[in-house]
N, C-alpha and C positions, 0 to 999 in steps of 0.2 A: 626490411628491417636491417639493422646493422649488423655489420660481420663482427666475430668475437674478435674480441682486441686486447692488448697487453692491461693490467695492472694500470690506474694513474699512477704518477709519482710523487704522491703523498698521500698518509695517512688521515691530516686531519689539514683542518682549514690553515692554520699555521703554516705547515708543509706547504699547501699550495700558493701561500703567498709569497713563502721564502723561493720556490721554483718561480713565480714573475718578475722577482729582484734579481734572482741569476740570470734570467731573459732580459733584462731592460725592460719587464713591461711594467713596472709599477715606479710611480714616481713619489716622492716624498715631499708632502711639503712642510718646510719648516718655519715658516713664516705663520704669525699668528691670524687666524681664523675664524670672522662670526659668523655663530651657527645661523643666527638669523639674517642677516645681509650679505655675507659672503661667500658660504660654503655652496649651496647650493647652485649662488652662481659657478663659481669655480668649475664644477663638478658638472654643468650642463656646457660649458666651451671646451671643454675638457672630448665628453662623448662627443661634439657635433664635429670635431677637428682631428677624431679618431687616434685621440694621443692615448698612453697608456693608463692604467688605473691609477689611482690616486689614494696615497696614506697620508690622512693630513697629521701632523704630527703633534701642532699648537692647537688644537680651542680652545678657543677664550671659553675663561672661566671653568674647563675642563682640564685643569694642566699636569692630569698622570692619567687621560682617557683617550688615546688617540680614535680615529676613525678613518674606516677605509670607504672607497664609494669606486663607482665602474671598473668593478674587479670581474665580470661576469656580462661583459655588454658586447665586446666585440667577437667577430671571428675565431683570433687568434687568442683571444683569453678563453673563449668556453673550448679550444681545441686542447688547450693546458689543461683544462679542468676535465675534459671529459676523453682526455685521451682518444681524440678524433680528426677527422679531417678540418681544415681551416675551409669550411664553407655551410651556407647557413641550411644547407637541405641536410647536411649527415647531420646537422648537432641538430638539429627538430625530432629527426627520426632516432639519433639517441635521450634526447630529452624523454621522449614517449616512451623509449623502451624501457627509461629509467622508472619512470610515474607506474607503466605496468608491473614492474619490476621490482619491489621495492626490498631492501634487503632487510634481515632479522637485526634489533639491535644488539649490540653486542655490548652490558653492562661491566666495567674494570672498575675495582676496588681503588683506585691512583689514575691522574694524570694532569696532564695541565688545566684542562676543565675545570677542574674541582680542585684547584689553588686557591681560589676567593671563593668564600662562603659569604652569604648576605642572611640573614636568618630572619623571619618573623620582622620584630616591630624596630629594625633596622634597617627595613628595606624600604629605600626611596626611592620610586618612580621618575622624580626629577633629577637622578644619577646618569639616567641613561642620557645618550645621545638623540637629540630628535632636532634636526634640520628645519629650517624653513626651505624647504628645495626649491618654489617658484616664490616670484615679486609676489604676485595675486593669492597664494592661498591663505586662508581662513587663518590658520596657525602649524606650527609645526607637527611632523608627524614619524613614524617608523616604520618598518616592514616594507619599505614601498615596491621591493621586486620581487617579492616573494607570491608566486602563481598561487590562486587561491590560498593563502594563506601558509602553504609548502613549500619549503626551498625544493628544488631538483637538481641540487649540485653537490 
């Protein structure tokens, strides 16, 4: 099992994206973006050339929705995120410790969470972001690294 370790250095997913922009490791792109023919190419030369995560900034037809994608793929990204060694045997064995692990939530009356409210017969499913990630599938989709259906980061 993993030995105890400092605090990560962020509170909340924000936090930890702004700590990959002070690293160099998130790259922004600003250039416009289809979710169905482009992004998920992008985003798969992206991980195989081991470059950093990716904030797209423009998609088309989404133009105050940005999206992030291999913010959680490499080494050196889950070492940011899990306040761990850059190699893949500690971040397994803290993944696992994490999954055994789970922490209480902790409900706050304010935060940036609960900025946009979508309520009831407002809420549109085709607001969200959903990729076509490969040429061949079926149609686009969401959640796609999320372990059984649970994030562990």
């Amino acid at each position: 099992m993993a030995t105890k370790r400092s605090r990560v250095g962020y509170d909340e997913h924000r936090g930890y994206l702004k700590l990959l922009e002070e690293r160099c490791m998130l790259k922004h792109i600003s250039g416009e973006v289809d979710l169905d023919s482009e992004l998920g190419a992008i985003a798969y030369r992206d991980l195989v050339k081991d470059r950093p995560g990716l904030w797209f900034d423009n998609v088309k037809d989404y133009p105050v929705m940005p999206m992030i994608a291999n913010v959680m793929y490499q080494e050196n990204l889950l070492r940011v995120a899990f306040n761990g060694d850059a190699n893949w045997a500690d971040l397994r064995d803290l993944s696992k410790e994490g999954k055994n692990n789970w922490l209480a939530s902790n409900e706050v009356p304010t935060g940036t969470v609960k900025d946009v409210k979508i309520i009831s017969e407002d809420i549109d499913r085709g607001m969200l972001l959903k990729p076509k990630w490969h040429e061949e599938d079926g149609r686009s989709y969401i959640g796609t690294w999320h372990p059984a259906g649970r994030s562990f980061a």
